[in-house]
FIGU-348140 format. One line per 3 residues: number of its first residue (from 1); their letters; for each residue x, y, z of C-alpha. Coordinates in steps of 0.2 Angstrom, whole numbers, padded with zeros to 4 digits. Example, Ala and Ser with C-alpha at 12.3 -4.5 7.8 and 13.67 -1.06 7.14 Angstrom:
<martis>
1> AS> 0062,-0022,0039; 0068,-0005,0036;
</martis>
This chain:
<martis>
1> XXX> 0000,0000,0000; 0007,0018,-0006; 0008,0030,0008;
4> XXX> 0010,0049,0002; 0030,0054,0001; 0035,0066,0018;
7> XXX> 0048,0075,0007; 0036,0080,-0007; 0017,0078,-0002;
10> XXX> 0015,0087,0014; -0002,0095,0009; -0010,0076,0006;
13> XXX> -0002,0072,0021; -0011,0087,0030; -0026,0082,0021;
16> XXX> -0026,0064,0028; -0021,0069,0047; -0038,0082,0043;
19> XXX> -0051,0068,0038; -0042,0058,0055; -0046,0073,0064;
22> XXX> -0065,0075,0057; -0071,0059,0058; -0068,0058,0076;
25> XXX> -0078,0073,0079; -0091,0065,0070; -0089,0047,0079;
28> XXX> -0087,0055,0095; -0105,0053,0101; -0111,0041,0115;
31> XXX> -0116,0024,0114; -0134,0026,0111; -0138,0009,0104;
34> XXX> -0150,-0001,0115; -0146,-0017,0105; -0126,-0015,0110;
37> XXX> -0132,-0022,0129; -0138,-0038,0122; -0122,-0041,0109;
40> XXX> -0112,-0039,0125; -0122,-0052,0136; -0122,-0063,0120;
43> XXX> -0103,-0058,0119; -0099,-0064,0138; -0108,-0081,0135;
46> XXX> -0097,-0087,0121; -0081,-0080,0131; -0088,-0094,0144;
49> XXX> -0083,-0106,0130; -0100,-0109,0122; -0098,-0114,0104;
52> XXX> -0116,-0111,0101; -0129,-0104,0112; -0144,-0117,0108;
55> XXX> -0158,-0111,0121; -0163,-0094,0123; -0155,-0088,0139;
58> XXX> -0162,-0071,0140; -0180,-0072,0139; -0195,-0080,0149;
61> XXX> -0208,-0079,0133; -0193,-0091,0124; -0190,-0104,0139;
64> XXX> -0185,-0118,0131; -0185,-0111,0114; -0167,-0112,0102;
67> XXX> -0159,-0097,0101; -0156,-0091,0084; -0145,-0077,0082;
70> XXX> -0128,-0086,0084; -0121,-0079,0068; -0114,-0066,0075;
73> XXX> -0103,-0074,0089; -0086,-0065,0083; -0090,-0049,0084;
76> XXX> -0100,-0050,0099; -0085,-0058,0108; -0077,-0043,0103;
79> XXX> -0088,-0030,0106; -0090,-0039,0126; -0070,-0041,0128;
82> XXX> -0068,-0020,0123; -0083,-0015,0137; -0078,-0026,0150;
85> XXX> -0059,-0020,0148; -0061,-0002,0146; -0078,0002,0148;
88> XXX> -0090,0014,0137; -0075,0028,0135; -0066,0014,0125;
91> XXX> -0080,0008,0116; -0082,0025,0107; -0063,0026,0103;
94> XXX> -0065,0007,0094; -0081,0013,0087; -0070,0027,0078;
97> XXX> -0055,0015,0076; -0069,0006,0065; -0076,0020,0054;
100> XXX> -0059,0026,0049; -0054,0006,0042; -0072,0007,0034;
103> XXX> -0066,0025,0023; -0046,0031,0024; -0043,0014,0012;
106> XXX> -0051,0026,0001; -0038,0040,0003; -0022,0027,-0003;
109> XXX> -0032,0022,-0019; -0021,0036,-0028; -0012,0044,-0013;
112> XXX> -0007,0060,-0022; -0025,0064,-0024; -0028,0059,-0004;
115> XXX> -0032,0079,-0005; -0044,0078,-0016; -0055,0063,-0007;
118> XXX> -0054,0073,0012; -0069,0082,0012; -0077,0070,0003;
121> XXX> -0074,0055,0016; -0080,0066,0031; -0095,0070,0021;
124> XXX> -0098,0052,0021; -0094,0046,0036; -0108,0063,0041;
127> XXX> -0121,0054,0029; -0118,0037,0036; -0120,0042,0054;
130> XXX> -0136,0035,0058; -0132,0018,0055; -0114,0020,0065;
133> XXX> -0121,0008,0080; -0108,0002,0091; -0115,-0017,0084;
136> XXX> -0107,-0031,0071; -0113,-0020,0056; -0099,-0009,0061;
139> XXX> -0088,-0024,0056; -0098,-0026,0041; -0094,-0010,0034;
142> XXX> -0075,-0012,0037; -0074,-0029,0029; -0085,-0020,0013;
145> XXX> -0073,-0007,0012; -0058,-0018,0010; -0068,-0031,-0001;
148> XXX> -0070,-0015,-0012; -0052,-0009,-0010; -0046,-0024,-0016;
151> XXX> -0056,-0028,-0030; -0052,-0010,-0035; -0034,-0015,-0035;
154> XXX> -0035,-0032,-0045; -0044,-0020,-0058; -0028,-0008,-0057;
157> XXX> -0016,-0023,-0059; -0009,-0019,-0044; -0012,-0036,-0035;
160> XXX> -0013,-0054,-0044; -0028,-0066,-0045; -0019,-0076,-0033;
163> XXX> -0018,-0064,-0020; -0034,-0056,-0025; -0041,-0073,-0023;
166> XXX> -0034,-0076,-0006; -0038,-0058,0001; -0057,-0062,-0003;
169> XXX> -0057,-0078,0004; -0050,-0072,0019; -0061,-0058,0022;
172> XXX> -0076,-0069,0018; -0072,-0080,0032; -0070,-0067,0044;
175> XXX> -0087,-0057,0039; -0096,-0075,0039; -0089,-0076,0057;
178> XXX> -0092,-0058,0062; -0111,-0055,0056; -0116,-0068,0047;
181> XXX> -0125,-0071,0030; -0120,-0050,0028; -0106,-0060,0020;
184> XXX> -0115,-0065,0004; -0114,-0045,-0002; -0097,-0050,-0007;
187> XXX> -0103,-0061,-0021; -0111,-0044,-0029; -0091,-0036,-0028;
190> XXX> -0084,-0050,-0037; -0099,-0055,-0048; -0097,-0036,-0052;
193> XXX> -0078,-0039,-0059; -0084,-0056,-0068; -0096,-0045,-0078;
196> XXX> -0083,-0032,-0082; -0073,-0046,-0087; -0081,-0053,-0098;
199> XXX> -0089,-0034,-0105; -0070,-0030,-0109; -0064,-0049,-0115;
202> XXX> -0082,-0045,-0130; -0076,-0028,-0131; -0059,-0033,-0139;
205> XXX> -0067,-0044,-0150; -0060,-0060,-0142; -0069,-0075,-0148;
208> XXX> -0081,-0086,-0137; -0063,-0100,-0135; -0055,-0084,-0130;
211> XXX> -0069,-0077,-0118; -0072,-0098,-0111; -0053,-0102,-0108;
214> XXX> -0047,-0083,-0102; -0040,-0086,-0085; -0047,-0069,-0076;
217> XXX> -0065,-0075,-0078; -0059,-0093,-0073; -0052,-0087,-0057;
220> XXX> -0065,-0076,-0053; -0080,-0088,-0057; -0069,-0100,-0045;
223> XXX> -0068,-0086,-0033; -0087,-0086,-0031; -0089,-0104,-0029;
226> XXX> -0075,-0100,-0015; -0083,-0086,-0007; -0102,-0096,-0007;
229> XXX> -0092,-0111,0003; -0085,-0099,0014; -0102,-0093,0019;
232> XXX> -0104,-0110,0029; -0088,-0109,0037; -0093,-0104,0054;
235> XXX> -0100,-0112,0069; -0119,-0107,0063; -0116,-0117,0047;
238> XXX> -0131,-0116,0036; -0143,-0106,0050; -0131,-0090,0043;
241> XXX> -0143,-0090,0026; -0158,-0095,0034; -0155,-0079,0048;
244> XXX> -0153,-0069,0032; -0169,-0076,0021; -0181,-0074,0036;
247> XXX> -0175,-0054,0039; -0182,-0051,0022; -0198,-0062,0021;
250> XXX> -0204,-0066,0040; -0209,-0048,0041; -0204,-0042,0059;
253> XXX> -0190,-0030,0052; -0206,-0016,0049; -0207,-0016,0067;
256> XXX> -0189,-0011,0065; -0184,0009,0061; -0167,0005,0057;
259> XXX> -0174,-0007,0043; -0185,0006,0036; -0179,0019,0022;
262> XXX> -0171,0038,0029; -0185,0051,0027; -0185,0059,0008;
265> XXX> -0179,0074,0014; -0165,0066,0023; -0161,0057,0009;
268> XXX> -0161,0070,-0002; -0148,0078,0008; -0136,0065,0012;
271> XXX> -0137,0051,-0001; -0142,0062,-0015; -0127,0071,-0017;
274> XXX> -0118,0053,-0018; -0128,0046,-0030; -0124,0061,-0042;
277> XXX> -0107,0060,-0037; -0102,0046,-0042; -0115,0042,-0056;
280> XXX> -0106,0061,-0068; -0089,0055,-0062; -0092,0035,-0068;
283> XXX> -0101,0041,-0083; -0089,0056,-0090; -0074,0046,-0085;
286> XXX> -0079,0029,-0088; -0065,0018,-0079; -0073,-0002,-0078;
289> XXX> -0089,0006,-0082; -0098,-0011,-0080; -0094,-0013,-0063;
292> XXX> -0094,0004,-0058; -0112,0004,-0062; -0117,-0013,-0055;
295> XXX> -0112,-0010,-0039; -0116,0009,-0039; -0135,0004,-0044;
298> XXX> -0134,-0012,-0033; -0132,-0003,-0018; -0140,0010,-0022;
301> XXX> -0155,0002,-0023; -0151,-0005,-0008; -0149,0009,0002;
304> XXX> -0169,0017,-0002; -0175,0001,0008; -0166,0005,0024;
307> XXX> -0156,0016,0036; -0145,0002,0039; -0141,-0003,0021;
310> XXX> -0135,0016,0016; -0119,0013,0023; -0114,-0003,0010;
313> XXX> -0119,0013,-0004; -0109,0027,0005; -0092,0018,0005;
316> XXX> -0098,0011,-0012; -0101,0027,-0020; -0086,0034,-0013;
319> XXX> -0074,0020,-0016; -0082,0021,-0037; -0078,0042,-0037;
322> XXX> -0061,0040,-0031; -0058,0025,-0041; -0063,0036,-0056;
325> XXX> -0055,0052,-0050; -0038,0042,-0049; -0039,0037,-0067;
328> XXX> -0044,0053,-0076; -0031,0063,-0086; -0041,0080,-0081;
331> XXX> -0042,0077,-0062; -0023,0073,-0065; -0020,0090,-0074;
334> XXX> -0031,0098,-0061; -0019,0091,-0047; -0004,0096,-0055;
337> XXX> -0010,0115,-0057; -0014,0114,-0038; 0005,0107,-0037;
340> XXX> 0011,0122,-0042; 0001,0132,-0032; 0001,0126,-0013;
343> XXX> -0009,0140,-0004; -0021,0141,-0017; -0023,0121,-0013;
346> XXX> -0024,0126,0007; -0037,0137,0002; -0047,0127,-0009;
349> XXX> -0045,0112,0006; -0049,0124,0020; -0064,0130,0011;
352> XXX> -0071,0113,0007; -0069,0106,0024; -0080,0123,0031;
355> XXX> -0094,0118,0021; -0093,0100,0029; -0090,0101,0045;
358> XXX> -0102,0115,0045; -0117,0103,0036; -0108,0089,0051;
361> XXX> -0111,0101,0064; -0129,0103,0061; -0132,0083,0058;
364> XXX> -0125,0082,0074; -0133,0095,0082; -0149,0090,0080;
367> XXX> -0145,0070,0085; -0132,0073,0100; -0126,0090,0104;
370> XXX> -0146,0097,0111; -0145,0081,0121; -0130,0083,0130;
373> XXX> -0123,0064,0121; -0110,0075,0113; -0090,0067,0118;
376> XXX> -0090,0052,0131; -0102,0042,0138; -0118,0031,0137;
379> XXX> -0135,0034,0134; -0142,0020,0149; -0161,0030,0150;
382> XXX> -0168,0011,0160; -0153,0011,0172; -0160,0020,0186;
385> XXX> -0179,0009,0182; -0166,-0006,0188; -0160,0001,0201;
388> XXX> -0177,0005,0210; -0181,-0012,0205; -0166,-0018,0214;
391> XXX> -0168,-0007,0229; -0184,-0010,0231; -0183,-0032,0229;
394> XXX> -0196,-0031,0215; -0199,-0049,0210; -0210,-0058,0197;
397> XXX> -0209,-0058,0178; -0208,-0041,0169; -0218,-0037,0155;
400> XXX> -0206,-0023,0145; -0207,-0015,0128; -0196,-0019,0114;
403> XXX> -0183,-0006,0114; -0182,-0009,0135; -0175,-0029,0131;
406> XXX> -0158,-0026,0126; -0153,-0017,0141; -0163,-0026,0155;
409> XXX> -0156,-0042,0148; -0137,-0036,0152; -0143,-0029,0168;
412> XXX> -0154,-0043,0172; -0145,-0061,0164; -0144,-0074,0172;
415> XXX> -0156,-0070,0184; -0169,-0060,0178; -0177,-0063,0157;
418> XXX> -0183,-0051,0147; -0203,-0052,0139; -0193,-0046,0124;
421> XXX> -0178,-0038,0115; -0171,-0035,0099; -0168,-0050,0092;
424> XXX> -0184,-0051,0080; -0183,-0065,0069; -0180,-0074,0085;
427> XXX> -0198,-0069,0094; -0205,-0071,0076; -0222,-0060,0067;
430> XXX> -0235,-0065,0077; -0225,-0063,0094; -0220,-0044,0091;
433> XXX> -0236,-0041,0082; -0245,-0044,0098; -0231,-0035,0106;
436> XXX> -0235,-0020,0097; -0251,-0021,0096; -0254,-0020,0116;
439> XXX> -0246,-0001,0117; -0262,0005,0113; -0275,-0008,0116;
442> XXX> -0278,-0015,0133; -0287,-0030,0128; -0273,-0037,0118;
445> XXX> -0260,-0031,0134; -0272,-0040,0143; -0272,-0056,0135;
448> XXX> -0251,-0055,0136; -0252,-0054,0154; -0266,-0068,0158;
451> XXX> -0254,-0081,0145; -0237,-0075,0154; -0243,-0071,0171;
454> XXX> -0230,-0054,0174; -0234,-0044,0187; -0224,-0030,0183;
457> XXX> -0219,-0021,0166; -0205,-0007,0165; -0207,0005,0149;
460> XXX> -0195,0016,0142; -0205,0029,0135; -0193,0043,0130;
463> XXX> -0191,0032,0112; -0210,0038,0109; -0209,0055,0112;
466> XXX> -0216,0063,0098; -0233,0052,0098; -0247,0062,0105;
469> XXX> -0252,0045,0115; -0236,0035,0123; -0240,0017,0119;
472> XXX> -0239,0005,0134; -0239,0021,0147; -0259,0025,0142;
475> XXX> -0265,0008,0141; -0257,0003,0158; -0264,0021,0168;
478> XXX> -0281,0012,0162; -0282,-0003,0169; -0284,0001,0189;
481> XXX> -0277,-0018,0193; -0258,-0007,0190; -0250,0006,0197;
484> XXX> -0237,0020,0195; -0220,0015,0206; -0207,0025,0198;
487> XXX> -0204,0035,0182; -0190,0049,0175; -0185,0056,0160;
490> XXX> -0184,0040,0152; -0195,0026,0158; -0208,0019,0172;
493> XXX> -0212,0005,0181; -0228,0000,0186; -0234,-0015,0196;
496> XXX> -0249,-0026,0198; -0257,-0019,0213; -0264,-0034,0222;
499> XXX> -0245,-0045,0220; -0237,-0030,0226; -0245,-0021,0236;
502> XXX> -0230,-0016,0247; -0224,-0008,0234; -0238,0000,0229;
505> XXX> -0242,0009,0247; -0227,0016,0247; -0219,0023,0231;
508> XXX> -0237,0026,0220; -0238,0041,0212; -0254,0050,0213;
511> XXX> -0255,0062,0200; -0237,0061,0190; -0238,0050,0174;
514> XXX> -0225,0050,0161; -0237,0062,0150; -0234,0075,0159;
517> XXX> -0213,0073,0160; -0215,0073,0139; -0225,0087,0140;
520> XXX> -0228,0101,0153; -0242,0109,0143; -0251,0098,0152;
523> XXX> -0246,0106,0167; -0251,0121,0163; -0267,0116,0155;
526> XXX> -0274,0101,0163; -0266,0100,0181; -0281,0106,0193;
529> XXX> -0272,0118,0205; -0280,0106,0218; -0267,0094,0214;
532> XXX> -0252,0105,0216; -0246,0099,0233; -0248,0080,0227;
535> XXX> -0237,0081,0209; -0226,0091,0219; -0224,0079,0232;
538> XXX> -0225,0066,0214; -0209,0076,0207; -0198,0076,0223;
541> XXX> -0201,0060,0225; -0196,0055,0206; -0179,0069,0209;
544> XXX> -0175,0058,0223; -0178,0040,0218; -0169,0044,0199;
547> XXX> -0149,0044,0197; -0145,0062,0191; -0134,0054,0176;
550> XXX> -0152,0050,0169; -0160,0060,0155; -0147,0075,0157;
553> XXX> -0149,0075,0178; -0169,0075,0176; -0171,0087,0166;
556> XXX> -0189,0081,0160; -0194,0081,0181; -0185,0097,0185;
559> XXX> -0193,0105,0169; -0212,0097,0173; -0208,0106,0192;
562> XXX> -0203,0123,0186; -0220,0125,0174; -0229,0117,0191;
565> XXX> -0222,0133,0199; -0224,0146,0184; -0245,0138,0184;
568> XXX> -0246,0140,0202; -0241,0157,0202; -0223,0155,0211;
571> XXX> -0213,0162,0195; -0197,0167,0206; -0195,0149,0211;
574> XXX> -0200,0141,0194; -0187,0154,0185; -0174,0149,0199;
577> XXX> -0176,0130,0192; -0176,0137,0171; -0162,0146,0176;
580> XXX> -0150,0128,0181; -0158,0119,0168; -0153,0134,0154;
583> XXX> -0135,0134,0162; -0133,0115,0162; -0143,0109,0145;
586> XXX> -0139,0125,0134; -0146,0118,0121; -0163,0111,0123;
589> XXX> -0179,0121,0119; -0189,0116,0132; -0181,0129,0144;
592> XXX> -0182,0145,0133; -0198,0140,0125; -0206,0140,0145;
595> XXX> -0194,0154,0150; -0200,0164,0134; -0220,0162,0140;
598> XXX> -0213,0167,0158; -0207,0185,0151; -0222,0186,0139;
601> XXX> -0235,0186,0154; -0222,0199,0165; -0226,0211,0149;
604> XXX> -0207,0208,0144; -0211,0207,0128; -0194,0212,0119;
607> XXX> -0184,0195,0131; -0200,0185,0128; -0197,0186,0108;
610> XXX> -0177,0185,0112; -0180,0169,0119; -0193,0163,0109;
613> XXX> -0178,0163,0096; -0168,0153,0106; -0180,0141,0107;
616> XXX> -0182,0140,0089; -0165,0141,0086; -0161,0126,0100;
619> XXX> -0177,0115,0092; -0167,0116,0076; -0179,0131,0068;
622> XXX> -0195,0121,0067; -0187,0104,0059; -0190,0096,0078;
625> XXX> -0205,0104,0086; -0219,0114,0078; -0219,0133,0081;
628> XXX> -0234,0143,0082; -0228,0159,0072; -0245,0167,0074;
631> XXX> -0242,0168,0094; -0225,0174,0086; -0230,0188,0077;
634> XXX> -0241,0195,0093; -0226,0195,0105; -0216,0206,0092;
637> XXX> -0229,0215,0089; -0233,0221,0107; -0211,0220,0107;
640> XXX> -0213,0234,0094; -0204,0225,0081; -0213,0228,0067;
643> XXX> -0202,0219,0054; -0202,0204,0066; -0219,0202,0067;
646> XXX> -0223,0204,0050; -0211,0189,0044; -0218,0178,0060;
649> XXX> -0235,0185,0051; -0232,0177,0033; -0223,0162,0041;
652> XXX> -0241,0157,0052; -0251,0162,0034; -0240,0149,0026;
655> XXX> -0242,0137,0040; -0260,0137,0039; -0261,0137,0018;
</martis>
């Protein structure tokens, strides 16, 4: 592998340390995954010395039942051994290792045109960023990256078919091992050369004995007979295609967000760009045009049927533009002009990086930043839940929702199963159809509980938080047989009133429910002030049964307690509580937006529209909450701002057309 020179290329070099230096701030995020919690349970077993985990181990609705995601044993193993031995700090840092192995092969495709590809590869890694779990896909990407990197150097001539043959073979055994039947999308790399094999062999008018006895299609079509062995070499044998044919016909991934397509919008934005990209450089340039287009299209298509498919078509689409940028005479005569003229190459650089990071900052605003998971650290919203449970010896089975499993498995195994996590081909249609389907009607939740008898169900709530109805909370506030114990930010527990009745004298909330922590409109609108002193009472009681490291120190209690105070008329103490929250979670709306109606009712109308921006602003300028620019146009209005509250004007007639 090249490497730019040191005495000739210290711009590329720069280039290179820069991409280094941007992808981590886009990697450095917390571990937010709620799946990673069940690969690292999984991991620990095999590290036990199980080949094959054969009865499912984690939950109490599978006893007895075979545990079928054993494909991805290896990476599990590997993502257990790098928690356990440096914790969640060094997860993220792997996490990163892993993105850079999956795109800087790119930037030695031609090195003296590492420059070139920088700003490209962060704005990949930006659009890949939803799918960049800390989960074996991760190891997917990496091994799809060099599958890619070394077909695209058998098609340069600068590796044999023998080595070609024997890097694929290798990787394929190591993706089969790490995730499974993810393995069989190397066939399309190498099917891909086949094709432009044989497209160039008819191109140069070689005859059908030519085309039949050439030995590049030879190797290559023996290469995928190798690379389809290899798909059974791991301890999963033959369950590896199964695993892979019931994700795409048994139905349960469109219970699954990841395996649904990115918004329009979204795609437009990110993906776009790619496609168009890589489809004018392949098609002005026209280096292996066959497979440039195969595998462009290929995962392309791919990548319009779900969130965690874009990736294979990101590091595709780059890997295709570079290739094609490496082998064209005017991006050649382009970088020699820049040769000549180093500043004017800093400048160019500087300037395209800018408009990156400055569409990465955004990205990453809106999905880390507001939330204070910006850096180090774990998103662990069901932590403090365990805890009360713990504390308080709640027994029985526990219903929970589906995004709960993962972590109250790794909290709970051996001792305490799961109803269900997210391993859905395991539970099958039916199962999470019935799952889902009990979030919002009690009949069906009532049928669960009478076939598996739990007496208590912990919800993690804060995944619904832009439903106007929070499935599983409204259905079980309900049914009187259950009763409020504990909630947060993040999650609540609720018990079965008769079997734990203990419990239920002592810790019930009597007006709090997790409605009003996702939204304190409902303070100020529907809380009689007859209840004031109970949901007080309710909210110190939450403050001090909920680890601070919870939902951003309680922000979602502390919040729900300041609007208690501004409804009840004690706005010193309620702007005492805004004031903490604004200092320690800058960035989220919430405190502004309440803050902003605080000042509007004081008649302080010129702070009230100051802040009313700075909620917008923080809420990501009406792309995250909706905005009533009528109310707007008022308060600058009675500000005397004019100007102001004739745009907020127009803005609210718009809204309404």
């Amino acid at each position: 592998m090249q490497i730019p020179r040191k005495t000739t290329d210290y711009v590329s070099i720069l280039s290179i340390i820069t991409a280094f230096v941007g992808i981590w701030y886009i990697c450095a995020f917390f571990i937010i995954d709620f799946d990673v919690w069940w690969h690292i349970a999984a991991g620990r077993i095999f590290r036990s010395g199980t080949v094959l985990i054969k009865t499912d181990p984690f939950a109490f609705t599978r006893e007895g039942l075979p545990y079928l995601a054993n494909h991805e044993w290896l990476s599990q193993i590997i993502i257990s051994l790098v928690y356990d031995l440096f914790g969640v700090n060094g997860m993220i840092v792997f996490r990163y290792l892993l993105i850079l192995l999956a795109v800087v092969p790119v930037l030695f495709i031609r090195p003296r045109l590492s420059w070139m590809f920088s700003p490209l590869v962060i704005f990949a890694v930006t659009a890949m960023r939803p799918a960049i779990l800390f989960r074996p896909q991760l190891f997917s990407f990496v091994i799809f990256s060099f599958a890619l990197f070394f077909s695209i150097a058998w098609l340069q001539s600068r590796i044999s078919k023998k080595e070609y043959a024997v890097c694929a073979v290798i990787l394929q055994i190591i993706w089969v091992n790490m995730h499974g039947g993810a393995a069989i999308i190397h066939l399309a790399i190498v099917g891909a050369l086949l094709l432009q094999s044989l497209f160039s062999k008819i191109k140069s008018g070689s005859s059908a004995k030519q085309i039949f006895n050439s030995s590049a299609l030879r190797s290559l079509g023996i290469l995928i007979v190798l690379l389809i062995i290899s798909l059974f070499a791991s301890p999963s044998s033959f369950n590896n295609i199964s695993y892979i044919k019931d994700i795409f016909t048994g139905g349960t991934s469109n219970f699954i967000a990841e395996w649904a397509p990115r918004s329009l919008p979204l795609y437009f934005k990110w993906i776009v760009p790619l496609w168009g990209l890589s489809l004018i450089l392949v098609l002005s340039i026209r280096r292996s045009l066959i497979y440039s287009l195969l595998l462009i299209f290929t995962f392309g298509y791919l990548s319009t049927k779900a969130i965690r498919h874009e990736p294979f078509f990101v590091i595709t689409a780059l890997f295709i533009s570079c290739y094609q940028i490496s082998g064209s005479l005017t991006w050649e005569n382009i970088n020699n002009f820049f040769k000549k003229k180093v500043f004017l190459k800093l400048v160019v650089i500087f300037l395209l990086l800018i408009l990156v990071l400055s569409a990465s900052y955004k990205d990453k605003y809106i999905n880390s930043i507001r939330f204070g998971q910006n850096g180090f650290g774990s998103y662990q919203p069901l932590s403090s839940a365990v805890e009360f449970i713990e504390d308080n010896k709640i027994d029985g089975l526990a219903f929970n929702n589906y995004e709960a499993g993962g972590y109250l498995l790794f909290r709970g195994y051996p001792n305490r199963k799961v109803f269900v996590d997210g391993r859905n081909i395991d539970y099958g249609y039916q199962f999470l159809d019935s799952v889902f389907e009990s979030g919002s009607n009690s009949n069906k939740f009532r049928m669960l509980e009478s076939e598996y008898e739990f007496t208590v169900a912990i919800i993690q709530f804060d995944y619904y938080k832009n439903e106007t109805s929070i499935p599983y909370v409204s259905v079980l506030n309900s049914l009187p047989d259950w009763g409020l114990v504990y909630a947060d930010d993040t999650s609540a527990v609720y018990v079965k009133r008769d079997v734990h009745s203990d419990i239920v004298f002592l810790n019930e909330y009597k007006v709090l429910t997790p409605e009003i922590l996702l939204n304190t409109s409902l303070i100020l609108s529907n809380v009689p002030s007859a209840s004031f002193k109970l949901l007080e009472k309710d909210l110190n009681t939450a403050l001090a049964t909920s680890l601070e490291s919870v939902g951003s120190k309680n922000f979602r209690i502390r919040l729900a307690k300041a609007a208690l105070y501004y409804s009840a008329g004690l706005t010193p103490e309620a702007e005492v509580i805004l004031a903490q929250l604004q200092s320690e979670s800058p960035y989220r709306y919430e405190t502004y937006n309440l803050l902003a109606i605080i000042k509007a009712e004081q008649g302080e109308y010129i702070q009230s529209g100051i802040l009313f921006e700075q909620a917008m602003k923080a809420g990501g300028g009406g792309k995250l909450v909706s905005i009533d620019y009528e109310y707007l146009s008022t308060i600058f209005y009675k500000a005397g701002d004019s100007k102001k509250a004739n745009m907020y004007k127009q803005k609210a007639l718009k809204q309404d057309e």
